[in-house]
N, C-alpha and C positions, 0 to 999 in steps of 0.2 A: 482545865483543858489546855493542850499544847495545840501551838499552831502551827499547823503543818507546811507551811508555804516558807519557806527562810526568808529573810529580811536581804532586799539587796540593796548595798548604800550606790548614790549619786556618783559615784565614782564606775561601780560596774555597769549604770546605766549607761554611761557616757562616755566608757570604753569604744564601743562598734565606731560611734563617730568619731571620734578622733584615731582609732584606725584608718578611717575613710581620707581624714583631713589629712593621714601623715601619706596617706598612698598618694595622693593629689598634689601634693608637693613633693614626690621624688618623681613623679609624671609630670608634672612640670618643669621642675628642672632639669632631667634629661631632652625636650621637646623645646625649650628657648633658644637652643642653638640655632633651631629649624625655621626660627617663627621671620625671621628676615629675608633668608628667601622666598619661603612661599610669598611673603609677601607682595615682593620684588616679581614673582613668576606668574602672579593674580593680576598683577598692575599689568604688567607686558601682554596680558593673553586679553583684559578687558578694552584694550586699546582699538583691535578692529574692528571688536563687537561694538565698539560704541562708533564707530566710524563707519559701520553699516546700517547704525540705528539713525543716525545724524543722513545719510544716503539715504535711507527710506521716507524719514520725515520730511526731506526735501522734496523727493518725488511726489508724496502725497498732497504736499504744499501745493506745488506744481502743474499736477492736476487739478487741484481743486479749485482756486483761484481764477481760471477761465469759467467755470462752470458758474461759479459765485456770481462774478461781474456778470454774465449772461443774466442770467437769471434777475438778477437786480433791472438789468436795463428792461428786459420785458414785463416786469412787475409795475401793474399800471399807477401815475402818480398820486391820487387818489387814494390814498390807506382807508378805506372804511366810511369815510365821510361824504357825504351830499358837498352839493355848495350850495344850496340852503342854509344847510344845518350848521353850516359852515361860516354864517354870517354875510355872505355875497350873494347879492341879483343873479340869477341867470340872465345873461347876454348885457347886463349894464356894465360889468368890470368894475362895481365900487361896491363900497361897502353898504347896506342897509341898513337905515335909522330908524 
């Protein structure tokens, strides 16, 4: 019995891609002229966006900062503990033995 499917060798499997690879490198090298200035036109344009990002985070600093120290000063000294529990007398000021 014959087999109806042809045999394809490693070579015409591996044609497409190396199509692919030879189109990639003439798209490349037409396109490296261009890759320095974009470069150069990405740097310049990200300059005042990060100059407005550096602006905002100051602000938010800014703001926040008053709020922080408030809030600390009105948060009572006390975190969570007696003074009891604490190892201190009430109204002796020393330590308990």
């Amino acid at each position: 019995m014959v087999d109806p499917s042809p045999q394809r060798s490693w070579l015409d499997a591996l044609a497409p891609a190396l199509d692919l690879v030879t189109g990639l490198g003439i798209l490349q090298l037409a396109l490296f002229p261009l890759a320095l200035p974009v470069i150069a036109l990405v740097a310049v344009l990200a300059v005042p966006l990060a100059l407005a990002a550096l602006a905002a985070g100051l602000l938010v600093a800014a703001l926040a900062l008053p709020a922080r120290l408030l809030a600390r000063r009105l948060r009572p000294r006390a975190r969570g503990r007696p003074a009891a529990a604490a190892g201190y007398a009430p109204g002796e000021g020393s330590c308990v033995s």
